[in-house]
N, CA and C of each residue as an Amber inpcrd file, in Angstrom:
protein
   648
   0.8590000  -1.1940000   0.0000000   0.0000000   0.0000000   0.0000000
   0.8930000   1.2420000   0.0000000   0.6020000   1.9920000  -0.7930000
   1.0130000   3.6620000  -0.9570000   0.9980000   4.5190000   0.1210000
   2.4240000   4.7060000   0.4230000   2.5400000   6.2780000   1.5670000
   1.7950000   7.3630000   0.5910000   1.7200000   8.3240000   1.6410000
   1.2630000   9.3510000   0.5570000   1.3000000  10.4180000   1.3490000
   1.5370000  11.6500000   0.8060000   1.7310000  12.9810000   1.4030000
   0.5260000  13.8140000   1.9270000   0.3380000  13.8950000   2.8620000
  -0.5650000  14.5860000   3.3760000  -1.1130000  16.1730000   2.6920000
   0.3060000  16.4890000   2.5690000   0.5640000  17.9020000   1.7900000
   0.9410000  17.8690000   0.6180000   0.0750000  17.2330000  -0.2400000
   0.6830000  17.2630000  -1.6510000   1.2530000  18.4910000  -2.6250000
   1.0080000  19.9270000  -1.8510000   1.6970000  21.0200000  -2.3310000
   2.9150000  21.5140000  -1.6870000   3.5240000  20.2370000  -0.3990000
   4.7420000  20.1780000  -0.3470000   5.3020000  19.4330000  -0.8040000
   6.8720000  20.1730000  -0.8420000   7.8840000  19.3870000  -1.7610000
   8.3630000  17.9550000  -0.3740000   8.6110000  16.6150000  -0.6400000
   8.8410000  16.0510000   0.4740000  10.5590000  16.2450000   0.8220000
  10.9580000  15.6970000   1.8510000  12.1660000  15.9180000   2.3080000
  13.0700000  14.2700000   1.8690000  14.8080000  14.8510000   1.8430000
  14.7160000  13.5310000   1.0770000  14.7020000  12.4910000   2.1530000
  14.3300000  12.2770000   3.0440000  13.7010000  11.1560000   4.4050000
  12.8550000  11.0420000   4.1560000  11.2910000  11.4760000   3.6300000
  10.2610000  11.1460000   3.0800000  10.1100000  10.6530000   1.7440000
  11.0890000  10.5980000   0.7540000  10.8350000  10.5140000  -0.2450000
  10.8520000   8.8610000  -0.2010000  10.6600000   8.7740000  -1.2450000
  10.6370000   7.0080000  -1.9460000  11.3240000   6.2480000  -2.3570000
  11.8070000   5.5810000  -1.9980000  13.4930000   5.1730000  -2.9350000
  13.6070000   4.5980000  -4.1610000  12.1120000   4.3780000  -4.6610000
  12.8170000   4.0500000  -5.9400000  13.1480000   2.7160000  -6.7620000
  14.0370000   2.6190000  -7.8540000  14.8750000   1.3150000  -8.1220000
  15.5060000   1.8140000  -8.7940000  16.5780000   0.8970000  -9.3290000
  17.7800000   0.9080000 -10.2100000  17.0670000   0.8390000 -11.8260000
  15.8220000   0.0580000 -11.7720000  15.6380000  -0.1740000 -13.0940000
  14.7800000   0.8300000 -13.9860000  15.0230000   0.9090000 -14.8300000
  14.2970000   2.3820000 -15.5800000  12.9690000   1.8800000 -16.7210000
  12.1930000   2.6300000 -16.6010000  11.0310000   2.2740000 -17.4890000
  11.1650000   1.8860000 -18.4550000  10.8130000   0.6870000 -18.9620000
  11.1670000   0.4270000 -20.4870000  10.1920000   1.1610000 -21.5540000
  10.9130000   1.3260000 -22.6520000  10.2250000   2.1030000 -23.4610000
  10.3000000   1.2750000 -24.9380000   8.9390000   0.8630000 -24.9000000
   8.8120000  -0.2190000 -26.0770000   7.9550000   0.0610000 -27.1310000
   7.8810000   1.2520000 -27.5750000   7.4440000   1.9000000 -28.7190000
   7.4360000   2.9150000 -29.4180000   7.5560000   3.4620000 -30.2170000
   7.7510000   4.3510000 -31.4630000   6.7220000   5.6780000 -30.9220000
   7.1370000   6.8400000 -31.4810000   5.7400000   7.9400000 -31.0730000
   4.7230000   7.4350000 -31.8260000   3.5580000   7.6710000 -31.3910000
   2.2120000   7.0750000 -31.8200000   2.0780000   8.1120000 -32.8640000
   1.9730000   9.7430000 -33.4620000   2.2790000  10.5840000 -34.0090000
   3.1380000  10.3490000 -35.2770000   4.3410000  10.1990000 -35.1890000
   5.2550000  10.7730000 -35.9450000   6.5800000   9.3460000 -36.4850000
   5.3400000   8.0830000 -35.6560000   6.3110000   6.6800000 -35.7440000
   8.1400000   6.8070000 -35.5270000   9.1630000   8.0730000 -34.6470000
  10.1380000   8.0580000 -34.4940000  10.2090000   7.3970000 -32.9860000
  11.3760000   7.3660000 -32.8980000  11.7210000   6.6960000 -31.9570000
  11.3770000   7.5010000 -31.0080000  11.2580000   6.8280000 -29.3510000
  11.2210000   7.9350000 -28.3240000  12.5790000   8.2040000 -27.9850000
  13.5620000   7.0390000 -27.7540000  14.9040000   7.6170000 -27.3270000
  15.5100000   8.0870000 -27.7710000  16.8280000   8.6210000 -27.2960000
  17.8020000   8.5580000 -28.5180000  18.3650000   7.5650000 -28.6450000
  19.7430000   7.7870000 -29.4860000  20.2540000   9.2990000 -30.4860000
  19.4100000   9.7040000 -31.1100000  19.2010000  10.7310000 -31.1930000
  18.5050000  11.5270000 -32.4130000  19.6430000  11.9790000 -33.1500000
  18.6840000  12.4450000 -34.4680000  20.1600000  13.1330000 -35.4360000
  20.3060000  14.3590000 -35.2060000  21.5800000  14.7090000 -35.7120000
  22.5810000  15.4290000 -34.7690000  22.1030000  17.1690000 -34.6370000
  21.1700000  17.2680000 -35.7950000  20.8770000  18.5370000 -35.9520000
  19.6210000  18.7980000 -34.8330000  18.8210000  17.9860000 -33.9000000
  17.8750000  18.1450000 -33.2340000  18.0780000  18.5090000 -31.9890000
  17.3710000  19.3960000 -31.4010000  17.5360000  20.3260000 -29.9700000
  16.5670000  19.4900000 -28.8780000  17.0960000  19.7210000 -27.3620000
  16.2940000  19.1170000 -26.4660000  14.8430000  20.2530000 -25.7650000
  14.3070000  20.2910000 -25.6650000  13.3520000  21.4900000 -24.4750000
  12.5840000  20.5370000 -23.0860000  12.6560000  21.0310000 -21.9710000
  11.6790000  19.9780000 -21.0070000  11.0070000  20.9950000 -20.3470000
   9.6010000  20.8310000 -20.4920000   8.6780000  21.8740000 -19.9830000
   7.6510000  20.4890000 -19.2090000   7.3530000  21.6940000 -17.9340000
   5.8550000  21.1060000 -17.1030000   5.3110000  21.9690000 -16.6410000
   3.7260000  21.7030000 -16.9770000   3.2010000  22.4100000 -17.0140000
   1.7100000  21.9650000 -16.8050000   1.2340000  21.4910000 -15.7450000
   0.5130000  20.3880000 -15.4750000  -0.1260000  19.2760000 -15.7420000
  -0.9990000  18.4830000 -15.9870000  -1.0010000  16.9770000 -16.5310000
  -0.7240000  16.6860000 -17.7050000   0.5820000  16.0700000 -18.2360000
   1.4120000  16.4140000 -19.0910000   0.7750000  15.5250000 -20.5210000
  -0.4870000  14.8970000 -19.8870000  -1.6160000  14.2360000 -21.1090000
  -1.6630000  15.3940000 -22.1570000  -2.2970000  16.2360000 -22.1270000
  -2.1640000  17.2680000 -23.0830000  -1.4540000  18.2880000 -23.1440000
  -0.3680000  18.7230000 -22.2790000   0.3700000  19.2430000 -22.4170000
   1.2430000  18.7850000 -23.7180000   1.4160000  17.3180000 -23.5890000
   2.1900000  16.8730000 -24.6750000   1.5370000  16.6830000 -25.9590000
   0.5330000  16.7200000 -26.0120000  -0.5160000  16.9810000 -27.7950000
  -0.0610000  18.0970000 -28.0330000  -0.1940000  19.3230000 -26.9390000
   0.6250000  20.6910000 -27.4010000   1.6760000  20.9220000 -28.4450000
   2.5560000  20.4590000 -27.8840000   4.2040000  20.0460000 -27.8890000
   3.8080000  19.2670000 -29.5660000   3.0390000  17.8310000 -29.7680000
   3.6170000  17.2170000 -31.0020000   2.6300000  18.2100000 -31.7240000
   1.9910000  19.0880000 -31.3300000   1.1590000  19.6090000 -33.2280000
   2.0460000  21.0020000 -33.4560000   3.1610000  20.9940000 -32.5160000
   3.7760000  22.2330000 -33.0670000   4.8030000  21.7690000 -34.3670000
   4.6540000  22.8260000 -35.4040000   5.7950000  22.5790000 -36.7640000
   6.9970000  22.3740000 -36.0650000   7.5960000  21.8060000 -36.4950000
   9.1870000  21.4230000 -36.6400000   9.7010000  20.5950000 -34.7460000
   8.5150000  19.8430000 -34.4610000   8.8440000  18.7410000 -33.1370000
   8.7920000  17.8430000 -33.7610000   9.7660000  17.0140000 -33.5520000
   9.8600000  15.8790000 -34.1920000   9.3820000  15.0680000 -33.0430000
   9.8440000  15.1310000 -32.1320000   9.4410000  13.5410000 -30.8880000
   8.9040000  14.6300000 -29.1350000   8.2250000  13.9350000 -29.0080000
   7.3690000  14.6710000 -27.3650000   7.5450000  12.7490000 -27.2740000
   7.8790000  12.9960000 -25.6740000   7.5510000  12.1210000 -24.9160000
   7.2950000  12.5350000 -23.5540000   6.5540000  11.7900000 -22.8270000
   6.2880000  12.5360000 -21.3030000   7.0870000  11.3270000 -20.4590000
   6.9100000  12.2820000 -19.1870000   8.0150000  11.4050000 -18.2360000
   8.1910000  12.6400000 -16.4610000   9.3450000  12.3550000 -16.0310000
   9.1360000  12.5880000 -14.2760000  10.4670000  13.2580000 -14.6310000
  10.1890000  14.3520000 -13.7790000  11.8300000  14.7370000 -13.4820000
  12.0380000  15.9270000 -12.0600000  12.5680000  16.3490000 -11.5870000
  13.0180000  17.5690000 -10.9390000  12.8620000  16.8610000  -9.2480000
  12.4690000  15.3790000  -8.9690000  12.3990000  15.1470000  -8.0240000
  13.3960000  14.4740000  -7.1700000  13.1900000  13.3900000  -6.5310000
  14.3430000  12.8920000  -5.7900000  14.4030000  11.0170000  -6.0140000
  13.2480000  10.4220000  -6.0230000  13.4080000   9.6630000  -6.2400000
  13.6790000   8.7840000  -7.7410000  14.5030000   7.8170000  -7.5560000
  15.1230000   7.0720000  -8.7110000  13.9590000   6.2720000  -9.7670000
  14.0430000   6.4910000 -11.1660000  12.9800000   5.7380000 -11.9290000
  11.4800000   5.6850000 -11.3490000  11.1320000   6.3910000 -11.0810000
   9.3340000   6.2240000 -10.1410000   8.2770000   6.0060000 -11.2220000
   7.7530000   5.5450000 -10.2920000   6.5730000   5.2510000 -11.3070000
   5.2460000   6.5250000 -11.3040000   4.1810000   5.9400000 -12.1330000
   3.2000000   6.8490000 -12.0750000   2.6550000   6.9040000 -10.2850000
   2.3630000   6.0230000  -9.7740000   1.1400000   6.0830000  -8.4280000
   2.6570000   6.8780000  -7.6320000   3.6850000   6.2900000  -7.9110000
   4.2330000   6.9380000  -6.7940000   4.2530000   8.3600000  -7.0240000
   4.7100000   8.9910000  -7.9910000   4.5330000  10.5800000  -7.7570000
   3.6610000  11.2570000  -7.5660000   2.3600000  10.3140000  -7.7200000
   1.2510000  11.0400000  -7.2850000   0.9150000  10.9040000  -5.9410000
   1.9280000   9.6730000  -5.2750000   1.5560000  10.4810000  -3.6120000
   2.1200000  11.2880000  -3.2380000   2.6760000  12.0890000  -4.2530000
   3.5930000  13.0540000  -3.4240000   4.8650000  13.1980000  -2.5420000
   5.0260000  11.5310000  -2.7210000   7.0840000  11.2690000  -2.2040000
   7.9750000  11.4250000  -2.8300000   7.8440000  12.0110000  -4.2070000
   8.7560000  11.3210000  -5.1300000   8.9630000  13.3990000  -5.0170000
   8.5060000  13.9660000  -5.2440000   9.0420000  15.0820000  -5.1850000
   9.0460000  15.5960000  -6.9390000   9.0290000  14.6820000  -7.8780000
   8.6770000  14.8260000  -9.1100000   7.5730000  15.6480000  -9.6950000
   8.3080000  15.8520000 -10.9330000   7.2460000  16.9110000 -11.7280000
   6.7840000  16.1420000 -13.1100000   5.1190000  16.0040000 -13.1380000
   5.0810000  15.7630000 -14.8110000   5.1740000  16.7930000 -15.6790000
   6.1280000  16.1120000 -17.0310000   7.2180000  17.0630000 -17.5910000
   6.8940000  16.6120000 -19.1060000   7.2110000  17.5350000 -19.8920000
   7.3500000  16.8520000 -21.8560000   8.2100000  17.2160000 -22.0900000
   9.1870000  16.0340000 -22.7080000  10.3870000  16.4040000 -23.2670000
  10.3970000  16.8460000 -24.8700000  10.4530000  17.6040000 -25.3690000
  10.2420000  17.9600000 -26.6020000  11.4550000  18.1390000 -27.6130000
  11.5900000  17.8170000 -28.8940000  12.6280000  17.3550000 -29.6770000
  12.1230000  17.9040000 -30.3620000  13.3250000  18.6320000 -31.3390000
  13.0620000  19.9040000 -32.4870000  14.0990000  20.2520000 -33.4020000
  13.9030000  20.4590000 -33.9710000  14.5590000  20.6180000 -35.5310000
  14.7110000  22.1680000 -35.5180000  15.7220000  23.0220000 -35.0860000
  15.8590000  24.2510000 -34.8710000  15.7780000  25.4270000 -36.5650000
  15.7250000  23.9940000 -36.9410000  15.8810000  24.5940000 -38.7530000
  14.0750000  24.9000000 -39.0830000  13.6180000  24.4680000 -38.4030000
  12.3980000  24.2430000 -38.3710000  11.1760000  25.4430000 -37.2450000
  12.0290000  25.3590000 -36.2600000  11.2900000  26.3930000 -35.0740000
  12.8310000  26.6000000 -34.2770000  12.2240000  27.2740000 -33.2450000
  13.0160000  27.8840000 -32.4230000  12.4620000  27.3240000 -30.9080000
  13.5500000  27.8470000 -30.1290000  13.3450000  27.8910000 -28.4950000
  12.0660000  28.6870000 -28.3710000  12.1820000  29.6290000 -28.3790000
  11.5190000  30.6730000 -28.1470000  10.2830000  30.4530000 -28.3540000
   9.9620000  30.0880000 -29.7060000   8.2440000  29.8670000 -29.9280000
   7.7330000  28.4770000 -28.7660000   9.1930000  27.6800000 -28.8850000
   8.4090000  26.9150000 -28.3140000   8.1380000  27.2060000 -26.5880000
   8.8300000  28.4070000 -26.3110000   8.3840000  29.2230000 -24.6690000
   7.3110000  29.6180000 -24.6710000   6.9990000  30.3620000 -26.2510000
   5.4830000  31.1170000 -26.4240000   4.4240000  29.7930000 -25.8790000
   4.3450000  28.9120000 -26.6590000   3.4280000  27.6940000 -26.3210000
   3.7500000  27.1390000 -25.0310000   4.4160000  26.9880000 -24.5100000
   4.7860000  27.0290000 -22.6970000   3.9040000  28.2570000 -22.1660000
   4.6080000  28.9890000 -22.1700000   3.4240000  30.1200000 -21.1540000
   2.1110000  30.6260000 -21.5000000   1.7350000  30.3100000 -22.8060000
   0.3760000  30.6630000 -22.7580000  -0.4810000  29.2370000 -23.1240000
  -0.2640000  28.1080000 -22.8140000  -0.7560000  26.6570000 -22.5280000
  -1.2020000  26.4550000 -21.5920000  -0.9610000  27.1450000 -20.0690000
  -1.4920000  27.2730000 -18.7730000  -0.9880000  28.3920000 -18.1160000
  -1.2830000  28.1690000 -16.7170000  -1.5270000  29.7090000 -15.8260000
  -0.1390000  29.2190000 -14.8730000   0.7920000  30.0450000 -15.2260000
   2.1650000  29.8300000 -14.4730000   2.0120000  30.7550000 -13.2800000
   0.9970000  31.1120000 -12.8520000   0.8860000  31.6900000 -11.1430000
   0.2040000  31.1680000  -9.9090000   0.1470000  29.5780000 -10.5960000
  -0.6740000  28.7890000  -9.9650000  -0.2920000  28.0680000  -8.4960000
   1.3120000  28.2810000  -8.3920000   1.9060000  27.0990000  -7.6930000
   1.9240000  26.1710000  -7.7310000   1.7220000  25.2630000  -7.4290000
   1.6590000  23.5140000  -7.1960000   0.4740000  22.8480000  -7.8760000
  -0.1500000  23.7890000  -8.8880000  -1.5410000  23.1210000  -9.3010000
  -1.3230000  23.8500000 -10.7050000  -2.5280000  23.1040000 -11.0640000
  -2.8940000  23.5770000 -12.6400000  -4.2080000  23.1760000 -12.4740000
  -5.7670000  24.6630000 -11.8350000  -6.6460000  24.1600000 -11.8500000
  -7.1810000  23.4470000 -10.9500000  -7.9680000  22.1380000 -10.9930000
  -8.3460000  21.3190000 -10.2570000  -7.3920000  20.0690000 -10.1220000
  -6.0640000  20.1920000 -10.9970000  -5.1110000  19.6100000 -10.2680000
  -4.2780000  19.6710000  -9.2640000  -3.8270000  18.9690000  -8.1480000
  -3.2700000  19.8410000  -6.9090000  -1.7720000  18.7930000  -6.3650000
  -1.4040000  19.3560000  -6.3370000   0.1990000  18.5360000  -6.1670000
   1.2250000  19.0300000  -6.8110000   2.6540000  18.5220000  -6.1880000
   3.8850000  19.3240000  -6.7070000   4.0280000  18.5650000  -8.3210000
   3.5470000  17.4870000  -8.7570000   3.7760000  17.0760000 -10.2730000
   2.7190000  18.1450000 -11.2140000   1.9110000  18.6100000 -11.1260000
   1.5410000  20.1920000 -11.4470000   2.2380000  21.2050000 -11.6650000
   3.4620000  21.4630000 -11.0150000   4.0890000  22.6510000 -10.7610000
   4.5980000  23.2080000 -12.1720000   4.7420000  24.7320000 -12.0110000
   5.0300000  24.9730000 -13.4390000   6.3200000  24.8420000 -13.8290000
   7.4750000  24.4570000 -14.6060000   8.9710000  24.6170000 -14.8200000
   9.6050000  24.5620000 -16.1940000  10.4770000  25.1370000 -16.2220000
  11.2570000  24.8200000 -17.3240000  12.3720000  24.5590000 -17.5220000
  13.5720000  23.8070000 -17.7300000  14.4140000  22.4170000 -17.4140000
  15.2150000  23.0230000 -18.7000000  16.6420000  23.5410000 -18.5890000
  17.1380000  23.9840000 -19.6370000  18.5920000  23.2800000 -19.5860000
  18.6470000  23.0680000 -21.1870000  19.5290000  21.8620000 -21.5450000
  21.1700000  23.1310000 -21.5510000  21.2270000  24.3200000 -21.7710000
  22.3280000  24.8760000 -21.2620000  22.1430000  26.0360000 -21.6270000
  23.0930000  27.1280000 -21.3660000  23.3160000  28.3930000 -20.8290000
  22.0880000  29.4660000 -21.5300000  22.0010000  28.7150000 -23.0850000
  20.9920000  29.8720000 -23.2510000  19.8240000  29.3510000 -23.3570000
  19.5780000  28.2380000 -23.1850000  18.1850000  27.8920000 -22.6420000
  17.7350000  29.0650000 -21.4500000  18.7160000  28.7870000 -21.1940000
  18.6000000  29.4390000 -19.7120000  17.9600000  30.9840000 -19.4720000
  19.1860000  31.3110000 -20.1560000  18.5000000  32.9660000 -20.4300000
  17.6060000  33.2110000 -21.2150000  16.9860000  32.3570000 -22.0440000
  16.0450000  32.7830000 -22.6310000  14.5020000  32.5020000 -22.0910000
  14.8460000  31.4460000 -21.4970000  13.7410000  31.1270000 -20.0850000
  13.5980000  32.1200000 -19.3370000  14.5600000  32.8520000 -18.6360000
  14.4600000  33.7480000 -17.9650000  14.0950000  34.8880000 -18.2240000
  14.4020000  35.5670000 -19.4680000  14.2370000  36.4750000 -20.2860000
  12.6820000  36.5040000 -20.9300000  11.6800000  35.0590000 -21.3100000
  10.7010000  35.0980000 -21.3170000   9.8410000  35.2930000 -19.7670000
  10.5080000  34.6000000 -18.8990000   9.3540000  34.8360000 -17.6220000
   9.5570000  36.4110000 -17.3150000  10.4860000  37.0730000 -17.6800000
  10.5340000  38.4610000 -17.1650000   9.3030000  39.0160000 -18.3370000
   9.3630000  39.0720000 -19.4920000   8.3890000  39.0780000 -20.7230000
   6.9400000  38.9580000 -20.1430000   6.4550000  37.6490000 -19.4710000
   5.1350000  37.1430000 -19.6130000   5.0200000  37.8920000 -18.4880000
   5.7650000  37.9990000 -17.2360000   5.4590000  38.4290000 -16.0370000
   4.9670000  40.2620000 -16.3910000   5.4690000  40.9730000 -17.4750000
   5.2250000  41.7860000 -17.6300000   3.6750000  42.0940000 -18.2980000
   3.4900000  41.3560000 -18.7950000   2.2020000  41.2030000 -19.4370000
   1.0720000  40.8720000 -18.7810000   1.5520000  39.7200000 -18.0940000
   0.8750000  39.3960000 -16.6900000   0.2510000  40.7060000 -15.6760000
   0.9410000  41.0820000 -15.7020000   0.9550000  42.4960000 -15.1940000
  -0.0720000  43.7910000 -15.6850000   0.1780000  43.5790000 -16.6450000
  -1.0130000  44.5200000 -17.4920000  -2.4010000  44.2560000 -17.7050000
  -2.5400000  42.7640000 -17.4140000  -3.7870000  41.9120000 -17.6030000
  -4.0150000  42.1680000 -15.9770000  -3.2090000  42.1230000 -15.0380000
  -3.9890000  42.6610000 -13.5300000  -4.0900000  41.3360000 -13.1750000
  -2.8490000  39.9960000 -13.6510000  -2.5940000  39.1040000 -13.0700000
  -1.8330000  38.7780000 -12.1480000  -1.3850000  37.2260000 -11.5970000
  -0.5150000  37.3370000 -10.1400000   0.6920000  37.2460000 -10.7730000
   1.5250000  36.9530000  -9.7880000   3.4030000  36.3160000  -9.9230000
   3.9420000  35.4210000 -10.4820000   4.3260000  34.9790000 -11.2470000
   4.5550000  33.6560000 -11.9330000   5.5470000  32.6560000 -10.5170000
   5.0510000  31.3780000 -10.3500000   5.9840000  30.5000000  -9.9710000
   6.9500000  29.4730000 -10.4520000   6.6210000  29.7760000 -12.0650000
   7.8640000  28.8810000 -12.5810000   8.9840000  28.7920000 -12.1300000
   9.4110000  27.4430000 -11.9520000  10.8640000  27.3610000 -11.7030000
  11.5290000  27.0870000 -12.9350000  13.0290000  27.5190000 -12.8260000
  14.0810000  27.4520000 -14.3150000  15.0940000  27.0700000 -13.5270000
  15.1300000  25.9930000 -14.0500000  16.4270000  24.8420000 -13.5870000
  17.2140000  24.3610000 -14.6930000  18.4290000  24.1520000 -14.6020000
  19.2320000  22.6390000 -15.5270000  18.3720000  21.8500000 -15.5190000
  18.3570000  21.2400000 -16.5650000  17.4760000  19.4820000 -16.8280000
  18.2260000  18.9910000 -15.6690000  16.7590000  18.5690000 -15.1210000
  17.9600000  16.9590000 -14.2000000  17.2040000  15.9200000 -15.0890000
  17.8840000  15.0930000 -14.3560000  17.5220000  13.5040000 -15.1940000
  15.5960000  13.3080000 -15.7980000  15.4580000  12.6540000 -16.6200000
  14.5030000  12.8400000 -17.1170000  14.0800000  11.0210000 -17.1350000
  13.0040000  10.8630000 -16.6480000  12.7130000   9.2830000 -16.2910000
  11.2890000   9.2460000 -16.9820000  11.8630000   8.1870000 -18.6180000
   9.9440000   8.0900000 -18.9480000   9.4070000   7.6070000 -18.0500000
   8.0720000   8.0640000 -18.5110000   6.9400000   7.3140000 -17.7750000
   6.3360000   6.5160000 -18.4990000   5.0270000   5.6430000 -18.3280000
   4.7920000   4.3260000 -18.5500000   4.1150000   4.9060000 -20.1590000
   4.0160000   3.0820000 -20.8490000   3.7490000   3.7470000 -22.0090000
   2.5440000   3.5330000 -22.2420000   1.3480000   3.6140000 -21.4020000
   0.0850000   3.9740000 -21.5710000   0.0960000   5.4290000 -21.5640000
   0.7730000   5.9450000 -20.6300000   1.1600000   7.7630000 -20.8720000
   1.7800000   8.2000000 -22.0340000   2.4130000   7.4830000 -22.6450000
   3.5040000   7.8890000 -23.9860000   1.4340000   8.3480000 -25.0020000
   1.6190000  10.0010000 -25.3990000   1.0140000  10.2480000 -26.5710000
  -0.7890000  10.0590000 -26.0230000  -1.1770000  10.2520000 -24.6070000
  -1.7450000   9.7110000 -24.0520000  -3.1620000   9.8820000 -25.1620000
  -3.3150000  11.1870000 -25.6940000  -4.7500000  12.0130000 -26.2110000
  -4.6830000  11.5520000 -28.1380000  -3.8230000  10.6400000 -28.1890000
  -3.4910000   9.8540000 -29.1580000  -4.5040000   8.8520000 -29.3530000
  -4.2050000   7.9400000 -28.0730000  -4.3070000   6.9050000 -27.8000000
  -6.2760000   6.9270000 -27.3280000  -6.1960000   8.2840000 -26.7900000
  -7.6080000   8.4310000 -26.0380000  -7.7770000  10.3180000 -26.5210000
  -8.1920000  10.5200000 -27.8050000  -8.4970000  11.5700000 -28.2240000
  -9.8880000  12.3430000 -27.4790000 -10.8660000  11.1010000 -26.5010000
 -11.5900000  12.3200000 -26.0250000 -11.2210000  12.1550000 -24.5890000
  -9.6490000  11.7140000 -24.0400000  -9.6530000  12.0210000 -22.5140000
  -9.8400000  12.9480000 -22.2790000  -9.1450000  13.0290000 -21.0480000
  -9.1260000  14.4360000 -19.6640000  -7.6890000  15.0430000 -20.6900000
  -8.1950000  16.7240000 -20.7270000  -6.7850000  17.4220000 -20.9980000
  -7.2320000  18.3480000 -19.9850000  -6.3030000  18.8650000 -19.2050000
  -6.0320000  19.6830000 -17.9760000  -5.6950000  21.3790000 -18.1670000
  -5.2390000  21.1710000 -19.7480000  -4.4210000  22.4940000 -20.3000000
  -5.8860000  23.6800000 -19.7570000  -5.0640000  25.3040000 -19.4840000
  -6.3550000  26.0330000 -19.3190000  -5.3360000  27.5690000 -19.2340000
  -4.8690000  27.9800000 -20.4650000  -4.1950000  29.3460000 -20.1010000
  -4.7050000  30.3720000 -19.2810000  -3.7920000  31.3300000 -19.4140000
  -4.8850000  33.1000000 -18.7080000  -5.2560000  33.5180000 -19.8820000
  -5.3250000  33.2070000 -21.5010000  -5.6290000  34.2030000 -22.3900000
  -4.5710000  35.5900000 -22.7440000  -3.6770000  35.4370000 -21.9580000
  -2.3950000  36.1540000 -22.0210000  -1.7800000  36.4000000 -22.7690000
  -1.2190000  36.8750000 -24.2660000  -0.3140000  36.1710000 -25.1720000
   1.1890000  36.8140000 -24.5690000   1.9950000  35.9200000 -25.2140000
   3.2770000  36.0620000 -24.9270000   4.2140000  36.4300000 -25.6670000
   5.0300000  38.0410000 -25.6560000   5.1230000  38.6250000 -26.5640000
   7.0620000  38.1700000 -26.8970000   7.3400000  37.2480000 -27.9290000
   8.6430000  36.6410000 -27.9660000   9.1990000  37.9370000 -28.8920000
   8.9420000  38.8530000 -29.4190000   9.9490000  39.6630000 -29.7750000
  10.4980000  40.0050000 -28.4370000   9.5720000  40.5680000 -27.2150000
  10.5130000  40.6510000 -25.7970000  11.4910000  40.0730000 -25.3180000
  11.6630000  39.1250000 -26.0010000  13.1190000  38.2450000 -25.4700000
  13.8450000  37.6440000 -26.9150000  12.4560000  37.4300000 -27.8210000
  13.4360000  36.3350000 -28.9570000  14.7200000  37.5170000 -29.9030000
């Protein structure tokens, strides 16, 4: 039976967290979309992005109908425990975030647009939720593969936060981190609104747009 966090809009401590295993999710199929592989290698010209942004079911339909993504896969990351599964991060031990890793053809799109579709896909002043979702795998973030990921992450939340602002909205809580490790998740989740075109999608912006000449 499942521990589970009382406070699912706390982050747990790593004494609470879950330990995990050594063994990593197997991933035994092709994108349902775009028939490429989920892992790598990819070829050499393709860029990484990892955005979360709450239940990453449609977050990640987002992600594959944009031009020039070649591969979305969803999966866990920013937490503490090793390879977790789905039930466990949803009790809230694992300290994990659901996340889409998104793969792109820079010849094709850019970082940037793909920030535009990050911040105006949901409400980044939410904290620990998205909606009637409530827990730290909700949380809003963006996971940058290096230096100018970085600043340009940053450089957009200063952007949206400004806009935010004008609309007579709150504070953004995105966090902007280095990628940490990125652990698929199961492959009933791989492409989920694929698989189940009239599930649950969670997505619910402010109506905000997000102005990328401000940063791009």
């Amino acid at each position: 039976m499942w521990r589970s966090n009382t406070d699912k809009q706390q982050m747990p401590t790593a004494e609470q967290a879950l330990p995990g295993r050594e063994q990593a999710m197997p991933v035994t199929e092709p994108h349902r979309v775009t028939g490429l592989a989920l892992t790598p290698p990819w070829p050499g010209q393709y860029q990484q992005a990892l955005f979360g942004l709450g239940c990453f079911w449609g977050a990640e339909r987002r992600f594959w109908q944009q031009p020039g993504v070649r591969v979305t896969a969803v999966g866990y990351a920013g937490g503490l425990t090793p390879n977790p599964t789905y039930e466990e991060v949803c009790s809230g031990l694992t300290g994990h975030n659901e996340v889409v890793l998104v793969v792109f053809d820079p010849a094709q799109t850019t970082y940037e647009t793909l920030l535009k579709v990050f911040w105006e896909s949901h409400d980044p002043t939410q904290g620990m939720r998205q909606g009637n979702d409530v827990g730290t795998q909700y949380r809003s973030g963006i996971y940058c593969f290096d230096a100018a990921q970085q600043q340009l992450a940053t450089q957009s939340r200063a952007a949206y936060q400004h806009a935010l602002d004008q609309a007579g909205l709150g504070r953004i809580t995105t966090e902007i981190l280095p990628a940490p490790v990125f652990y698929y998740a199961e492959t009933y989740h791989q492409q989920y609104l694929d698989r189940h075109p009239n599930g649950y999608c969670g997505l619910g912006g402010t109506g905000v747009s997000c102005p990328v000449s401000a940063f791009g």
